[in-house]
N, CA, C, O and CB atoms as a CASP TS submission, in Angstrom:
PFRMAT TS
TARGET T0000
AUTHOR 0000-0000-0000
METHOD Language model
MODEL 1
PARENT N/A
ATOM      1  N   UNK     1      -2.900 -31.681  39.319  1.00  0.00           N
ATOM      2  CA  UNK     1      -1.926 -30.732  39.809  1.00  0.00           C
ATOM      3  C   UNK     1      -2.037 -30.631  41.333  1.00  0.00           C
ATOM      4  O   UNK     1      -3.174 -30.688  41.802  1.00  0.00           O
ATOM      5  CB  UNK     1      -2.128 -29.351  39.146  1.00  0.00           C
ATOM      6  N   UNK     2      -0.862 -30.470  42.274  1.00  0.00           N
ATOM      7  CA  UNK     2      -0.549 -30.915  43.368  1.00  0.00           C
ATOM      8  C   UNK     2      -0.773 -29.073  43.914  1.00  0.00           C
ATOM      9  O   UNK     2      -0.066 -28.229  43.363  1.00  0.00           O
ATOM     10  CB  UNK     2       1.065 -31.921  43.416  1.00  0.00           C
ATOM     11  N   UNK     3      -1.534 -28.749  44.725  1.00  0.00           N
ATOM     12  CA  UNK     3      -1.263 -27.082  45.099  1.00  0.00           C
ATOM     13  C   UNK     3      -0.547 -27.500  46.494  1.00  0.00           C
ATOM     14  O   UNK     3      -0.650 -28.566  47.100  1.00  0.00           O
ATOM     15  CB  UNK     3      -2.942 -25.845  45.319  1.00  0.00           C
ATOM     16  N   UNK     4       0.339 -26.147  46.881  1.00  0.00           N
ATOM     17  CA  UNK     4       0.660 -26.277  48.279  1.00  0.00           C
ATOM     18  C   UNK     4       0.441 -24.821  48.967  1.00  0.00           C
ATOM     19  O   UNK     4       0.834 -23.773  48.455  1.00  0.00           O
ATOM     20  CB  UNK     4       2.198 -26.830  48.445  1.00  0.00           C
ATOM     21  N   UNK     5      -0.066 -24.891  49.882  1.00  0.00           N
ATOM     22  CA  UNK     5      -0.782 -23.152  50.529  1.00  0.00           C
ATOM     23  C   UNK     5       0.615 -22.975  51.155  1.00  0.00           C
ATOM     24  O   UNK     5       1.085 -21.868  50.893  1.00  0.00           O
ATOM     25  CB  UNK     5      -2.510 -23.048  52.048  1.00  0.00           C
ATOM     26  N   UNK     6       1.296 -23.649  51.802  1.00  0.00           N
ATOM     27  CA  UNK     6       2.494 -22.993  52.631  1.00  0.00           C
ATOM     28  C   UNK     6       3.723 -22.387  51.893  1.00  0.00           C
ATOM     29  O   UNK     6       4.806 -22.281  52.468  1.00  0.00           O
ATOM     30  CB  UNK     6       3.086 -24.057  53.548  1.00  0.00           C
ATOM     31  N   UNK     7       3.486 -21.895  50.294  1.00  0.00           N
ATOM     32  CA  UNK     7       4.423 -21.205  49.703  1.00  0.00           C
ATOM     33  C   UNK     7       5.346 -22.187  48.926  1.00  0.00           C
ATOM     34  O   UNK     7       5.333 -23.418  48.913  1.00  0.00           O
ATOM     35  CB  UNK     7       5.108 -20.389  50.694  1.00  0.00           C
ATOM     36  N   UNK     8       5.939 -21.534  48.452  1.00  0.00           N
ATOM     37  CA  UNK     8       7.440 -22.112  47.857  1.00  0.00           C
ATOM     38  C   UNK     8       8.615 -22.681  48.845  1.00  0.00           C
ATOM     39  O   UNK     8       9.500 -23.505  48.615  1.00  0.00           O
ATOM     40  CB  UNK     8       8.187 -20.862  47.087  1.00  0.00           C
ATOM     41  N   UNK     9       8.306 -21.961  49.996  1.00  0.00           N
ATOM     42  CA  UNK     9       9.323 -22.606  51.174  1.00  0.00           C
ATOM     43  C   UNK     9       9.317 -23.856  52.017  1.00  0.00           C
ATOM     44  O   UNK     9      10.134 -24.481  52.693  1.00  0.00           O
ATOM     45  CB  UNK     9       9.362 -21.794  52.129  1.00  0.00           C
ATOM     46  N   UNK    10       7.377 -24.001  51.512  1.00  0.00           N
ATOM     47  CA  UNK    10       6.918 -25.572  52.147  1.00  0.00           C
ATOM     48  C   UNK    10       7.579 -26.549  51.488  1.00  0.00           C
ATOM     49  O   UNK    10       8.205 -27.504  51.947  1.00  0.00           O
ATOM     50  CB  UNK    10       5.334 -26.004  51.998  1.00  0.00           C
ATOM     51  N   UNK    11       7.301 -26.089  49.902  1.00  0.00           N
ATOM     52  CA  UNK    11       7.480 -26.759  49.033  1.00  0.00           C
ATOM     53  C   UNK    11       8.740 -27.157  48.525  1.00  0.00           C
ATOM     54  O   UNK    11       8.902 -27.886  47.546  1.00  0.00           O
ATOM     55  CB  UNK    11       6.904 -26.339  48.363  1.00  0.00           C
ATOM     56  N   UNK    12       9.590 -26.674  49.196  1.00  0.00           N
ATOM     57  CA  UNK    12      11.210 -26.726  48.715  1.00  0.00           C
ATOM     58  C   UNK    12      11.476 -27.877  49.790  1.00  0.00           C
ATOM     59  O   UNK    12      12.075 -28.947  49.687  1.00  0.00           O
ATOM     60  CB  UNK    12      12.342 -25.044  48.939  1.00  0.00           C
ATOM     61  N   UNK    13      10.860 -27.314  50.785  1.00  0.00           N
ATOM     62  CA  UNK    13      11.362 -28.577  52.134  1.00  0.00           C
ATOM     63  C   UNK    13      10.688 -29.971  51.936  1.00  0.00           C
ATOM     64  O   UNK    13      11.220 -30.994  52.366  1.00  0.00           O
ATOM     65  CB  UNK    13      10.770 -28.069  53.910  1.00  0.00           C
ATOM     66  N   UNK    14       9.435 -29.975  51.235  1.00  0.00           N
ATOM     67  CA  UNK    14       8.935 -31.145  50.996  1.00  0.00           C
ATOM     68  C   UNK    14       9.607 -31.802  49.743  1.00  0.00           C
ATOM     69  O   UNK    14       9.738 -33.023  49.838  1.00  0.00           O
ATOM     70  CB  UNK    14       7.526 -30.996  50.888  1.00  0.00           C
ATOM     71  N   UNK    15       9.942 -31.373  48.884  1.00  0.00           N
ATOM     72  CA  UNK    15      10.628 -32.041  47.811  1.00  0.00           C
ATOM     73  C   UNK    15      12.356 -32.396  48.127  1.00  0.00           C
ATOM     74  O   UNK    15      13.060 -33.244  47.580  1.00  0.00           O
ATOM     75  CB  UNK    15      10.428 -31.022  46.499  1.00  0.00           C
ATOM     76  N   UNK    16      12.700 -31.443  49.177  1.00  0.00           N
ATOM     77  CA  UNK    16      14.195 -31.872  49.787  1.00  0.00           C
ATOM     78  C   UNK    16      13.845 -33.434  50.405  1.00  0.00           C
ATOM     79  O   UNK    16      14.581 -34.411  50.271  1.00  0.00           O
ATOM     80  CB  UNK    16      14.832 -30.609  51.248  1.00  0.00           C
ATOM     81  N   UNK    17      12.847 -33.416  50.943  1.00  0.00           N
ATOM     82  CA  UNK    17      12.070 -34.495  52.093  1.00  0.00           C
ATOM     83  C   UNK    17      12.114 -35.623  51.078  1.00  0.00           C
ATOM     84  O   UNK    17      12.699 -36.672  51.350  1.00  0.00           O
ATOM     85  CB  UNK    17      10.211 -34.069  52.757  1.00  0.00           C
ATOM     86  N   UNK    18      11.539 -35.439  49.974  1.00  0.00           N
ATOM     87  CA  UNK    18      11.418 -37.051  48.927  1.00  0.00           C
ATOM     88  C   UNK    18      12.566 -36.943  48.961  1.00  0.00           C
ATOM     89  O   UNK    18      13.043 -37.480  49.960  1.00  0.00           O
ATOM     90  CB  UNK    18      10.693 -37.326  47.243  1.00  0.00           C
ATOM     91  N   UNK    19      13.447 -36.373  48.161  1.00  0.00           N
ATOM     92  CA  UNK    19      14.912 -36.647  47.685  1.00  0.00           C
ATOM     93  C   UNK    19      15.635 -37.120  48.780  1.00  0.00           C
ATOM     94  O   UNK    19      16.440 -38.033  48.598  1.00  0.00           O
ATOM     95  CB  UNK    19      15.660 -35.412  47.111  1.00  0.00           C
ATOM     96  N   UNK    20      15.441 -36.550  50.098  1.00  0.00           N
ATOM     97  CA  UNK    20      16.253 -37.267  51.180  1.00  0.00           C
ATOM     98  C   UNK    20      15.787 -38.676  51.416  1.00  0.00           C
ATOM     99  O   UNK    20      16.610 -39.426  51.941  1.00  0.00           O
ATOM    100  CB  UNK    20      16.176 -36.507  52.529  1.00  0.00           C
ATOM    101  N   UNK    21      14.597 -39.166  51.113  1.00  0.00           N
ATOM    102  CA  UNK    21      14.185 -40.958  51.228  1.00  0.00           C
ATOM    103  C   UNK    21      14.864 -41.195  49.952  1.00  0.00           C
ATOM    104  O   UNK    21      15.878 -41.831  50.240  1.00  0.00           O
ATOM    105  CB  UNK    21      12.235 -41.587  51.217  1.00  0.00           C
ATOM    106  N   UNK    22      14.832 -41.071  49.130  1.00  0.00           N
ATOM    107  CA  UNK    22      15.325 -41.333  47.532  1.00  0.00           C
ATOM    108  C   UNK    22      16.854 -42.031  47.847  1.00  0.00           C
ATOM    109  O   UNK    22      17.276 -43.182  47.736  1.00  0.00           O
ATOM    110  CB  UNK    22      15.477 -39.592  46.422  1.00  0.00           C
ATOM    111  N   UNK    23      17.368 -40.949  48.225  1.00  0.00           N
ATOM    112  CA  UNK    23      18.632 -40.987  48.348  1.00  0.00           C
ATOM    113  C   UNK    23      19.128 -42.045  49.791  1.00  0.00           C
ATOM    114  O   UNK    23      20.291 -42.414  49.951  1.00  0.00           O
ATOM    115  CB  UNK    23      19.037 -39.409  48.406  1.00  0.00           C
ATOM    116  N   UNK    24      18.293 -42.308  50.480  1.00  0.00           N
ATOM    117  CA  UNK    24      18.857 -43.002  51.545  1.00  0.00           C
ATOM    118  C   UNK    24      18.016 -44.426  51.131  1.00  0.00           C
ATOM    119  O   UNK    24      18.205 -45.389  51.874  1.00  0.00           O
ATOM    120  CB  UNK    24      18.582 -42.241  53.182  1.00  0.00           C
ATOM    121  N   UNK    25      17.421 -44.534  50.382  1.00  0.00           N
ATOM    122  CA  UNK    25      16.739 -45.853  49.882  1.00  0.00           C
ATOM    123  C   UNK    25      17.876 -46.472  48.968  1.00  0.00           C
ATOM    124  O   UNK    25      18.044 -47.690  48.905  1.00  0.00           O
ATOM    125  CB  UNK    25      15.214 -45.572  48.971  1.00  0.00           C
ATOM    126  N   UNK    26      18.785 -45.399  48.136  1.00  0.00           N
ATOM    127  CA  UNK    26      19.868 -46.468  47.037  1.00  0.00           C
ATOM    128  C   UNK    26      20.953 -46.351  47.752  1.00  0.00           C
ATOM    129  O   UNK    26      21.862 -46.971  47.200  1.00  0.00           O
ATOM    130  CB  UNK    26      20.266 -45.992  45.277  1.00  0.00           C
ATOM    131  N   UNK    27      21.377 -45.712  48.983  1.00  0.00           N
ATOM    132  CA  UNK    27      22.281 -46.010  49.836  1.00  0.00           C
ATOM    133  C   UNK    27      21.999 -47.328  50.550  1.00  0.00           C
ATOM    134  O   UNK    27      22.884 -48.095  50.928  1.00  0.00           O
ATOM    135  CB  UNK    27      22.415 -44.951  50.678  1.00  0.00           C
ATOM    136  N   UNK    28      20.588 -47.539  50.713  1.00  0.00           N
ATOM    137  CA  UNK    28      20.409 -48.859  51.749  1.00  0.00           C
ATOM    138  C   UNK    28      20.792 -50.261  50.479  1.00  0.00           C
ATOM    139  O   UNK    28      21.377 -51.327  50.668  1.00  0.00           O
ATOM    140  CB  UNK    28      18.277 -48.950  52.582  1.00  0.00           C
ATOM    141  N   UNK    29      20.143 -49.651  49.133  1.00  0.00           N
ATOM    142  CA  UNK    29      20.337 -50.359  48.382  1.00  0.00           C
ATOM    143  C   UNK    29      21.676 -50.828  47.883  1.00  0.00           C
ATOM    144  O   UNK    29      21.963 -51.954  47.478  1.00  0.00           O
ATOM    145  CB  UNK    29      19.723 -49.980  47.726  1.00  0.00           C
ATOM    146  N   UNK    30      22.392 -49.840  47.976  1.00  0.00           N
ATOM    147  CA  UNK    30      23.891 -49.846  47.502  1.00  0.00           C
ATOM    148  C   UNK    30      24.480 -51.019  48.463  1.00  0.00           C
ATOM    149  O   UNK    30      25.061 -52.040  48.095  1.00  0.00           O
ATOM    150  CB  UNK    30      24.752 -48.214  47.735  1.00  0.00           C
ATOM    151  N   UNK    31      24.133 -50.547  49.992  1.00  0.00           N
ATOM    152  CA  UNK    31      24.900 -51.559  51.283  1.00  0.00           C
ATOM    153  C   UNK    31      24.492 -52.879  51.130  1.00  0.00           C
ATOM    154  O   UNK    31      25.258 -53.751  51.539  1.00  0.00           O
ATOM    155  CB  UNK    31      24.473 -51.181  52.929  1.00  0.00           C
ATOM    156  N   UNK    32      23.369 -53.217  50.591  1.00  0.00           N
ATOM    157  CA  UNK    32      22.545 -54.718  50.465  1.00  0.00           C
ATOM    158  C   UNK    32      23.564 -55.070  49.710  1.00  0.00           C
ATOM    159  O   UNK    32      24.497 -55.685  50.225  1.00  0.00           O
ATOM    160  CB  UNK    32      20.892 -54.943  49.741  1.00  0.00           C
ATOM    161  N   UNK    33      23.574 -54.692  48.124  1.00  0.00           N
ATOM    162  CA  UNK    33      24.135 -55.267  46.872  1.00  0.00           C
ATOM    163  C   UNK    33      25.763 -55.442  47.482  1.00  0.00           C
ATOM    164  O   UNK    33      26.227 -56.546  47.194  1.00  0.00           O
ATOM    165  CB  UNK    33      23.907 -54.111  45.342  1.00  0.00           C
ATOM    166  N   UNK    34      26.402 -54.836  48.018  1.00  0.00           N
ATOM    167  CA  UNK    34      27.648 -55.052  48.348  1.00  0.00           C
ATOM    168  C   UNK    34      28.050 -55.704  49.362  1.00  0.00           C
ATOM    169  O   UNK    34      29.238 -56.020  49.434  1.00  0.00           O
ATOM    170  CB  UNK    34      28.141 -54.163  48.411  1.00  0.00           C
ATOM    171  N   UNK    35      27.218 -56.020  50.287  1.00  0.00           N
ATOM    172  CA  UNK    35      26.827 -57.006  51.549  1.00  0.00           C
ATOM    173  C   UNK    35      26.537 -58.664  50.638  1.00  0.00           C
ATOM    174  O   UNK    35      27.179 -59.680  50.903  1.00  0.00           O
ATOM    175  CB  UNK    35      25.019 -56.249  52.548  1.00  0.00           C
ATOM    176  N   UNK    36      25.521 -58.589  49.644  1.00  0.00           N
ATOM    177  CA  UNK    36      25.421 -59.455  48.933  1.00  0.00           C
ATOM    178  C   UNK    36      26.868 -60.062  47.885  1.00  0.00           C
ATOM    179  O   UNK    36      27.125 -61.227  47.583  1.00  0.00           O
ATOM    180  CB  UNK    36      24.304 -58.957  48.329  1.00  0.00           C
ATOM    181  N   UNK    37      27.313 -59.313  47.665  1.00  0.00           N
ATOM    182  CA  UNK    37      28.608 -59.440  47.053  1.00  0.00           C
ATOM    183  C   UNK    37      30.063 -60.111  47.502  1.00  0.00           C
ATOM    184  O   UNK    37      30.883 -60.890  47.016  1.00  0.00           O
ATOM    185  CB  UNK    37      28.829 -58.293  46.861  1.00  0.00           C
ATOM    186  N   UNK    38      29.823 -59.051  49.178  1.00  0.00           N
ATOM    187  CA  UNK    38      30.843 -60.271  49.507  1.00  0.00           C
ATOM    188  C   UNK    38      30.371 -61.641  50.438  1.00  0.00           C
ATOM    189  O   UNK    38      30.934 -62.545  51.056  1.00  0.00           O
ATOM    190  CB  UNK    38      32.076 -59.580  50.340  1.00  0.00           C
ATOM    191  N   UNK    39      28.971 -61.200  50.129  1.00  0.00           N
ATOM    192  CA  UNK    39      29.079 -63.278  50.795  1.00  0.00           C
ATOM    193  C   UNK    39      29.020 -64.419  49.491  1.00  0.00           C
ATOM    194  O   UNK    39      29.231 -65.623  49.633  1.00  0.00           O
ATOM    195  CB  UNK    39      27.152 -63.901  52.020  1.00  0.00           C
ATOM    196  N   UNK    40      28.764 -63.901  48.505  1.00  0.00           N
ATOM    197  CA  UNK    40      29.030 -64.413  47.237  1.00  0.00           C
ATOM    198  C   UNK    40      29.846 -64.939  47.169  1.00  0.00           C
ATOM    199  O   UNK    40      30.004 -66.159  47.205  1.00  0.00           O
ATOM    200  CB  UNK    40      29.109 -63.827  46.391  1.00  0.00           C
ATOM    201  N   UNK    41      31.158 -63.428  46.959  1.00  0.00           N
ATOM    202  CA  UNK    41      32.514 -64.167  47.255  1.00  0.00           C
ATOM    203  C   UNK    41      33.283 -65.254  48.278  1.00  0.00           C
ATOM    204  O   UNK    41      34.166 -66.018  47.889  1.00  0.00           O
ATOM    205  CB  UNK    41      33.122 -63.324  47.399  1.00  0.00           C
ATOM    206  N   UNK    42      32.806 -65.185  49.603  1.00  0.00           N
ATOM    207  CA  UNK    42      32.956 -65.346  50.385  1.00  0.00           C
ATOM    208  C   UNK    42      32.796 -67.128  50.153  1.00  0.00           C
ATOM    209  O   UNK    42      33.632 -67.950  50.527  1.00  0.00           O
ATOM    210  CB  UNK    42      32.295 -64.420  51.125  1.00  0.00           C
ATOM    211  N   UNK    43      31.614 -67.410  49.505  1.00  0.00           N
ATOM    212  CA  UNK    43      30.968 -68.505  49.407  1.00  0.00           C
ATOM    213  C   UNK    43      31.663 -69.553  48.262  1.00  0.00           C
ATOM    214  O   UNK    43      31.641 -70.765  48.473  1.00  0.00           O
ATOM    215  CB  UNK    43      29.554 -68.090  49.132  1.00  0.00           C
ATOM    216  N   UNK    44      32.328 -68.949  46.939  1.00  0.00           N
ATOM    217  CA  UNK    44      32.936 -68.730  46.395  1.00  0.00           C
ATOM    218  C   UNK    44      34.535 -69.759  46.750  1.00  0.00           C
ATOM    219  O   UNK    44      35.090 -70.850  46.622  1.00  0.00           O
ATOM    220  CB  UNK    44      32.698 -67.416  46.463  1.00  0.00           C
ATOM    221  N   UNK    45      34.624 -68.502  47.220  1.00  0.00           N
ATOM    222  CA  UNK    45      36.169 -68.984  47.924  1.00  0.00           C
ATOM    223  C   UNK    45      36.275 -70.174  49.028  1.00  0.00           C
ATOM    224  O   UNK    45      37.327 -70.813  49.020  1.00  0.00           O
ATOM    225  CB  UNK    45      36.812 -67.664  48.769  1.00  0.00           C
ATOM    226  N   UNK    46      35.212 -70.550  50.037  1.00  0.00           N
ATOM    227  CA  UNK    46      35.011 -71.219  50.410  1.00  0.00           C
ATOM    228  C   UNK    46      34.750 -72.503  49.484  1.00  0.00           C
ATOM    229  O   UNK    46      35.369 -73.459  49.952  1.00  0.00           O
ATOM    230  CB  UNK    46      34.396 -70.740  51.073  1.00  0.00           C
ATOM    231  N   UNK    47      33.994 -72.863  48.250  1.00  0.00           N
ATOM    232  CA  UNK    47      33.811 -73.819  47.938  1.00  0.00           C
ATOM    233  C   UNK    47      35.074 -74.151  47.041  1.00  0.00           C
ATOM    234  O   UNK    47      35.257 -75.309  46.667  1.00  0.00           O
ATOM    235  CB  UNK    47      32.585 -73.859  47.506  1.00  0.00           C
ATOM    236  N   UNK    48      35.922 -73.159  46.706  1.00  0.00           N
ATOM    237  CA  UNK    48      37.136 -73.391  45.571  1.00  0.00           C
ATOM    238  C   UNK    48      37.749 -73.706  46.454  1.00  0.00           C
ATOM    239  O   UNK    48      38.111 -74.807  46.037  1.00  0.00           O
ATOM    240  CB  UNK    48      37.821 -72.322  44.589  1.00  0.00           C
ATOM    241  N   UNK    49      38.476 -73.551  48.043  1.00  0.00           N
ATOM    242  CA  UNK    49      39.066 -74.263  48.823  1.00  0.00           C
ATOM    243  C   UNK    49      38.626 -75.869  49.109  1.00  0.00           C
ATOM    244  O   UNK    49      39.364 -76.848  49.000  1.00  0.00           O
ATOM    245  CB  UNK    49      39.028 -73.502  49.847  1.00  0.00           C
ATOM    246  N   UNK    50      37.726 -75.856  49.361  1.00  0.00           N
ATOM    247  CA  UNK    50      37.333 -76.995  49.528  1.00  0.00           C
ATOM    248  C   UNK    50      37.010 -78.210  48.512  1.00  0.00           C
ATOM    249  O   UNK    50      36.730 -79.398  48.677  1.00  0.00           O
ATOM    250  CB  UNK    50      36.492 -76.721  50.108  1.00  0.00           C
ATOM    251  N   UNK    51      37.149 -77.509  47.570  1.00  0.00           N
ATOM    252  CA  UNK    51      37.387 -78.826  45.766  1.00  0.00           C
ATOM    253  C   UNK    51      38.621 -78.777  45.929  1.00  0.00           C
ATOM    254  O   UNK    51      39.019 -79.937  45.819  1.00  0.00           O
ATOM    255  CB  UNK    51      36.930 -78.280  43.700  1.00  0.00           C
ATOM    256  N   UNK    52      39.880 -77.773  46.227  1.00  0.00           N
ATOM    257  CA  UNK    52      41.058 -77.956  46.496  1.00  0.00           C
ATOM    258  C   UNK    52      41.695 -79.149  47.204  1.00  0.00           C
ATOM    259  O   UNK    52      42.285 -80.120  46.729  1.00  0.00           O
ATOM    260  CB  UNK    52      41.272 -77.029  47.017  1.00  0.00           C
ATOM    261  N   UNK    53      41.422 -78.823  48.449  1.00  0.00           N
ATOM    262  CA  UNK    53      41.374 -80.217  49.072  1.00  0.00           C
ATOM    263  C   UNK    53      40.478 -81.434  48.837  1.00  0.00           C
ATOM    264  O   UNK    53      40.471 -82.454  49.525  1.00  0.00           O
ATOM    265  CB  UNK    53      41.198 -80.019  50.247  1.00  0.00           C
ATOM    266  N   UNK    54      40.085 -81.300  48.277  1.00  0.00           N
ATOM    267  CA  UNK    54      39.123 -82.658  47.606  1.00  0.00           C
ATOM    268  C   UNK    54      39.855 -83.228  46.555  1.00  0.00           C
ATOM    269  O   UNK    54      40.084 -84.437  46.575  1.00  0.00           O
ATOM    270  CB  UNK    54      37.573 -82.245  46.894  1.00  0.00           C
ATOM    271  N   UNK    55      40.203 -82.604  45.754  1.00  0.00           N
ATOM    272  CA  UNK    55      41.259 -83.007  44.561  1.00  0.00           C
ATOM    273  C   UNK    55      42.592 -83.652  45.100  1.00  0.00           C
ATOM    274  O   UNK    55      43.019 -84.752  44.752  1.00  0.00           O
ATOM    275  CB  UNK    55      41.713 -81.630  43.676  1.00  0.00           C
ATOM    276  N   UNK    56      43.464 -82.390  46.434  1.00  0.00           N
ATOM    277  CA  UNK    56      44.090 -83.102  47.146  1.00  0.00           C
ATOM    278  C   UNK    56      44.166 -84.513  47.555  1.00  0.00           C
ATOM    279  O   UNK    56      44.755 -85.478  47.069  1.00  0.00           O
ATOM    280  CB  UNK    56      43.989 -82.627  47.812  1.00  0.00           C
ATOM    281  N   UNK    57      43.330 -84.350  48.693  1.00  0.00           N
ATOM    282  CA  UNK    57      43.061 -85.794  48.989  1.00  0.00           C
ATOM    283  C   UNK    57      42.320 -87.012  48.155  1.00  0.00           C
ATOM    284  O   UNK    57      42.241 -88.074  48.773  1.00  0.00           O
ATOM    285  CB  UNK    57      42.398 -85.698  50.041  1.00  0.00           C
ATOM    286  N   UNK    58      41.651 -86.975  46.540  1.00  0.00           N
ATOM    287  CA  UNK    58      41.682 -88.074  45.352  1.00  0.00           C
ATOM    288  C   UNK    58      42.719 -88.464  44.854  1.00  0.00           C
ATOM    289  O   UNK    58      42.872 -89.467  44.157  1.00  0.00           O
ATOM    290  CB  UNK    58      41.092 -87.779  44.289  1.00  0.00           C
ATOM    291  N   UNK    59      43.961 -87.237  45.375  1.00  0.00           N
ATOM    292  CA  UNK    59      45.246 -87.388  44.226  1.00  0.00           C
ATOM    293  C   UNK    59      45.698 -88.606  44.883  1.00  0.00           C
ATOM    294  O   UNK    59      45.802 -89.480  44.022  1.00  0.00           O
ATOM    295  CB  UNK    59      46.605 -86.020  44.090  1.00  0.00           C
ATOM    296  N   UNK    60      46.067 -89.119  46.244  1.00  0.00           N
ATOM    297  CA  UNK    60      46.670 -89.274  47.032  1.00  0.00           C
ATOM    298  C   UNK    60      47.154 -91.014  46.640  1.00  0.00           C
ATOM    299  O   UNK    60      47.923 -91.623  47.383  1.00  0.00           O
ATOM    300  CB  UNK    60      45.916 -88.781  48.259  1.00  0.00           C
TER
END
């Protein structure tokens, strides 16, 4: 068991304190995964253009 001498008021601010890393850790996480997402796509679309013209220019 965790005691804290500075009251209930320490203790409210220290547990606001985790939740505020908590919360800005699956925000950082959120920006990665969706940063990751569109270079996916990005990568994606780039290579389906480019079999495009590849097919293009076999047809020929």
């Amino acid at each position: 068991m965790v005691t804290n001498r500075g009251g209930a008021g320490s203790w409210a601010r220290s547990r606001n304190e985790v939740v505020q890393k908590v919360v800005d850790e699956l925000r950082n996480t959120v920006h990665n995964l969706a940063s990751l997402l569109l270079k996916t796509q990005r990568c994606r679309e780039t290579r389906s253009s480019s079999q495009k013209r590849s097919l293009k220019i076999n047809s020929r």
